[in-house]
N, C-alpha and C positions, 0 to 999 in steps of 0.2 A: 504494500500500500504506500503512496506517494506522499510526504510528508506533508501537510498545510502549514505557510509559515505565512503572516499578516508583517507587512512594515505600516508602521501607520506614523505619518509626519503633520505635524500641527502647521497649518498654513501659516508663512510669515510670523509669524511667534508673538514675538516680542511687541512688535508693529500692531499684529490683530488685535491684543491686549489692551494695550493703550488705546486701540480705537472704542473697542467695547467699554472702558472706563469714562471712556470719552469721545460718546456721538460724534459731536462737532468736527475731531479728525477723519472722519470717515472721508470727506469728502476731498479734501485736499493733499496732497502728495505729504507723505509722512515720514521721517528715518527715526529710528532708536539709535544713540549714537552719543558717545563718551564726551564729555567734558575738557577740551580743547586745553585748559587751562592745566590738566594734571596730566596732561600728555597722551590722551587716549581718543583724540578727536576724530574716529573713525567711525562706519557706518556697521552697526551691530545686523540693526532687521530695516526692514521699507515696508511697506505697503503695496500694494496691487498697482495704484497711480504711479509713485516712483520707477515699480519695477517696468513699468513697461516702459517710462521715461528713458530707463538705460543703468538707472542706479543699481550696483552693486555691492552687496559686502565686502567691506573693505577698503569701501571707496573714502578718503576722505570726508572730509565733510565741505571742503574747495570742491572738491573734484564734485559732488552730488550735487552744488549748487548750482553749478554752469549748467549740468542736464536738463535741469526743470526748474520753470520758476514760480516762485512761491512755495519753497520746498519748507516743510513745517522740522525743527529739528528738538526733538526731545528729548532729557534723561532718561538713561536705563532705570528702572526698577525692579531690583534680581527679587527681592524676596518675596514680590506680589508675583511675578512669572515662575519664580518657583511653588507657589500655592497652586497654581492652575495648572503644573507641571506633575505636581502630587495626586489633584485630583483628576487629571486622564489617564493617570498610570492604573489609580481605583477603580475607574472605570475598566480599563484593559482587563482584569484581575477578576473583574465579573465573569470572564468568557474563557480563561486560562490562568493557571498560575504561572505559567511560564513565559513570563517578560521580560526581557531582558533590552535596558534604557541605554541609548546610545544619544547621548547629551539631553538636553532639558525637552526636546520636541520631539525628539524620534523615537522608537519603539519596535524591536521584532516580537510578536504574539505566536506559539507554537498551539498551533488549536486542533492538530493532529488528534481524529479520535473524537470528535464534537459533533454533536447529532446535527448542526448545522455544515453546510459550507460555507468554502473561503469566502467566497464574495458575499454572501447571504450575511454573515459576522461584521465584514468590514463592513457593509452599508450600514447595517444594523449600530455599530457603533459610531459610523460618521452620523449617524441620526440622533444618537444620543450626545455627544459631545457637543452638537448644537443647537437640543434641544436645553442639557443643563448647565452649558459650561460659554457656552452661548462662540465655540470659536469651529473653524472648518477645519477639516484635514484629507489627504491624498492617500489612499490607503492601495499598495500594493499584494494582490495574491499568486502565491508561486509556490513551487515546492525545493525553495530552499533561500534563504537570507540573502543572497546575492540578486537572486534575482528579484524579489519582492523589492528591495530597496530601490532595484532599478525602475521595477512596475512604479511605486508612489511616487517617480519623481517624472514619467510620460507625461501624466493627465494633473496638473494642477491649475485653481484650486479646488477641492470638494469632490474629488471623484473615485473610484477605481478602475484599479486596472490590476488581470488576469494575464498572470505568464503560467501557460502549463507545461507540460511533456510535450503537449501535442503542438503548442503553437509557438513557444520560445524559438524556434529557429526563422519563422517568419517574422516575430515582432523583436526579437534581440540582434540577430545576427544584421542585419542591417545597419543597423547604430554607429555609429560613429567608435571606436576604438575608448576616449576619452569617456564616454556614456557609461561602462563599466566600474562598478565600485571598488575602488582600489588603485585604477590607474590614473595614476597624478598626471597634469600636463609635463613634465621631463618624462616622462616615461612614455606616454605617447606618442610626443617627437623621437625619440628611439624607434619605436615599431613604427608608426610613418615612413622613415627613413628605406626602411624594405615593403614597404609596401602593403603594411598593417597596420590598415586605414580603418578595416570597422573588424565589428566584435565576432564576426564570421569568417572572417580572414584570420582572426586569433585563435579561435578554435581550429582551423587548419593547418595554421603554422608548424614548420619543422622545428622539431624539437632541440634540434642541434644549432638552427640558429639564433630561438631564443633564450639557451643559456647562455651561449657566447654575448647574448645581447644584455641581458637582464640575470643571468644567474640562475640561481633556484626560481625568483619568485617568478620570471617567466614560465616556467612549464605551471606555475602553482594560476597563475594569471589564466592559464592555455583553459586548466581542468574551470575556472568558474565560467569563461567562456563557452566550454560544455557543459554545462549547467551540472558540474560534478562536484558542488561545494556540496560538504557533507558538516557543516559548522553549527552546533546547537545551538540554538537558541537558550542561553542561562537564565536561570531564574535569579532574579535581583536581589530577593533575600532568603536567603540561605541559612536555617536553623543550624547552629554547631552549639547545644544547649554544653557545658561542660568540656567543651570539647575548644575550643578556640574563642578569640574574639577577635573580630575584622573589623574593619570600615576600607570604603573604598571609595572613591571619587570621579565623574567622569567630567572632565576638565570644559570651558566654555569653548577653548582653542588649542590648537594642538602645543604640544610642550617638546619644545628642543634645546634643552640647554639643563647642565645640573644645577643651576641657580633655581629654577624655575620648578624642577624635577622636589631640590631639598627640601623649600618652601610648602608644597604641597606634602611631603612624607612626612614635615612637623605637624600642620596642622591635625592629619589625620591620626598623628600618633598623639594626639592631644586629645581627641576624640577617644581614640581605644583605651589611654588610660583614664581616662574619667569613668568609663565603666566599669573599669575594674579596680577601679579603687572602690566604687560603691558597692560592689560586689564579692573585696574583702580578699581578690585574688594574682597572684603572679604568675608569670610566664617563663618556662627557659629556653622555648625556641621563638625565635622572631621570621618570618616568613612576607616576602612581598611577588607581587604582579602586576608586570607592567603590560600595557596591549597599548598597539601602536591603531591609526587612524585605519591601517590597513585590515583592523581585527586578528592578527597574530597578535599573540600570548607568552611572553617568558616568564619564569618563574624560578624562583630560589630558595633557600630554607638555609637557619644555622643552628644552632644549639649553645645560648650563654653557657658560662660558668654561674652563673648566679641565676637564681628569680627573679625577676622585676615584674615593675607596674608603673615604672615612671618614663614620663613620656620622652627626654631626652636619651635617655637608654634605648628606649625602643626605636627610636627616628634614627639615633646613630647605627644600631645595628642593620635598620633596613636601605639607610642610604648609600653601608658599606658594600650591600649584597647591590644593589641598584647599579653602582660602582662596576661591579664583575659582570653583569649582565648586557648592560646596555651603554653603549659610548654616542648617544647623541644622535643616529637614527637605528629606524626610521621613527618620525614625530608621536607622540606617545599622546594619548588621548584620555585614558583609562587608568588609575594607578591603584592598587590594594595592598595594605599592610595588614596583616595578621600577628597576635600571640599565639602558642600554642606548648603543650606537654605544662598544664595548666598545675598549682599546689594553691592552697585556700591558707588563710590566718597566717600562722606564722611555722606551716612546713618547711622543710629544706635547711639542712645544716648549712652555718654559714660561719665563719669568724667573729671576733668580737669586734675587729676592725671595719668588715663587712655589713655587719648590722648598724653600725655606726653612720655608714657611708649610705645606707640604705633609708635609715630613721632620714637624715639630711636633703636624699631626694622626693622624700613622700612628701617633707615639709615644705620643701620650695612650691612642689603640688599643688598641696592642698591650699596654700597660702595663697598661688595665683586663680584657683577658683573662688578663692571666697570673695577676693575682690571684686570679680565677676560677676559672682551669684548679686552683689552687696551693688555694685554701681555700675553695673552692665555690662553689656558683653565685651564691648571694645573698648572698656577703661583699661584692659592689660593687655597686651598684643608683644608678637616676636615682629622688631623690628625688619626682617625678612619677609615680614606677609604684606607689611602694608603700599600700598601701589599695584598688590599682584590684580590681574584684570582676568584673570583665568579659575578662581577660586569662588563660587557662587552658588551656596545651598543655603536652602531653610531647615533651619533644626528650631528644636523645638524650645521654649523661652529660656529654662537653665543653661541651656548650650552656648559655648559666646562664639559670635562670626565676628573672625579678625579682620574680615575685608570690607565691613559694614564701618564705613567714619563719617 
């Protein structure tokens, strides 16, 4: 039986948001787009108007003004787009548990096994998302992640579209080369260059000349081109009751740099140890995952000498594994840190020097959430978070967001 995989992407995001907050923008060309003044003066989302203007993400905010005039330019607001980010994922979660979030708008649904079908779900829930949430989305159906994400991005906005067995060679193979998920424009001018121009020419391709060209990830390119991805769909949260504690993050933009990379392993390790410290427990192995924009996966694991649950311990062990893993590409989108081989209270023989060293880390700890707890979330921050423009979730009021000032 043929898997049914759902990509479902929220129209224009950021942009539809703000219009629905605010009628009045519906009508005139609209960007979400950074604060010129703190150096982020770019264009995050647009609107329907914009987009056909010519505006693109990324574009400046010079560059979007010359396109269209009367261009409306508004601040972001992550933590109302992440509310509505929350509750379509709720929604999704109706129809499968198996979601797995690819940045704040996009979504693969595995609904394989569902007394409905692919398209009958997807419509089904583009009707509800605009019934309660009041925004549209492009929902592709395929039997397998690669292609689905290609399906929601044919017909936009509001629509679906069906890639099967049957038809994926008439409605894929024609495409344009660049049309495939994964293949960045440098990579396209590569296969261009021989004369692999669309995604039917890549599924043909000799296999000798695309590693000579591309390496591995060519013939890995060739199999999604066959519609041969065999890539699960995960589930976004994952019970390890006893067994571990994670958090993971999928970044607004992709991450190439370890400046960028450490920033994000602190805060998340800031995250994991607040729960365990409420929960009274240490760790002696630290374990992280990284996945790049491409959807490959590395993964590492170490084993301290010691237990811990303080959050500089943890970030340094996983930034060291990060270190061994990955040098910079390709662009990393996705990051997860885990504790794990877990001891409760005060198990695990340690030194008297050791316990000493460890009393000293719980208290820096605990010291910096109570100022938190006491005068909010971004009264204490690691000088490394602040300015980051890639770090943007809602958690819940105890929680503090360093990139909220």
């Amino acid at each position: 039986m043929d898997r049914v995989i759902l990509h479902c992407d929220l129209n224009n995001f950021y942009a539809s948001v703000e219009c629905l907050l605010n009628p009045a923008l519906r009508d005139v060309p609209l960007i979400v787009a950074g604060n010129p003044e703190n150096r982020h003066g770019v264009v995050l989302a647009k609107n329907e108007i914009a987009k056909k203007a010519g505006v693109k993400t990324g574009d400046t905010i010079w560059e979007a003004q010359q396109k269209i005039r009367g261009l409306v330019s508004v601040a972001p607001r992550f933590d109302t787009y992440m509310d509505f980010s929350k509750k379509a994922k709720e929604i999704y979660t109706r129809y499968t548990p198996l979601v797995e979030p690819f940045g704040a708008d996009e979504c693969w649904l595995d609904c394989t096994g569902c007394k409905q079908g692919g398209k009958e779900i997807a419509d089904e829930i583009r009707t509800v998302l605009k019934k309660e949430l009041g925004l549209t989305a492009s929902a592709g159906v395929s039997f397998n992640k690669i292609f689905a994400k290609l399906g929601s991005d044919l017909k936009k906005p509001d629509a679906t579209t069906v890639i099967s067995t049957e038809n994926f060679k008439r409605v894929v193979w024609p495409l344009p080369v660049r049309e495939l998920f994964s293949v960045g424009k440098k990579t396209a001018e590569k296969l261009i260059k021989f004369n692999i121009a669309t995604i039917g020419a890549l599924a043909a391709a000799d296999d000798t000349v695309l590693k000579q060209t591309l390496g591995i990830n060519g013939l890995r390119l060739k199999k999604y081109a066959q519609g041969l991805d065999d890539d699960p769909v995960r589930e976004a949260v994952v019970s390890h009751v006893n067994k571990s504690y994670g958090q993971g993050m999928t970044a607004t933009r992709d991450i190439v740099d370890f400046a960028d990379l450490s920033a994000l392993i602190y805060y998340l390790a800031d995250r994991v140890a607040a729960r365990m410290r409420n929960d009274n427990v240490r760790g002696f192995g630290v374990a992280v995952d990284l996945r790049s924009f491409e959807l490959k996966h590395v993964s590492k694991q170490s084993v301290l000498k010691l237990p811990t649950r303080a959050s500089g311990d943890i970030a340094d062990a996983a930034i060291k594994l990060s270190k061994s893993i990955w040098n910079g590409a390709p662009p990393l989108r996705t990051v997860t840190i885990s504790v794990y081989d877990l001891v409760r209270g005060q198990e695990g023989q340690i030194s008297m020097f050791d316990e000493q060293s460890r009393k000293n880390h719980d208290r820096l700890d605990l010291a910096v959430e109570k100022i938190r707890r006491k005068y909010g979330a971004g009264a204490i921050i690691r000088a490394d978070l602040i300015e980051r423009d890639f770090i943007y979730d809602k958690t819940d009021a105890e929680d503090f967001l360093p990139f909220q000032r």
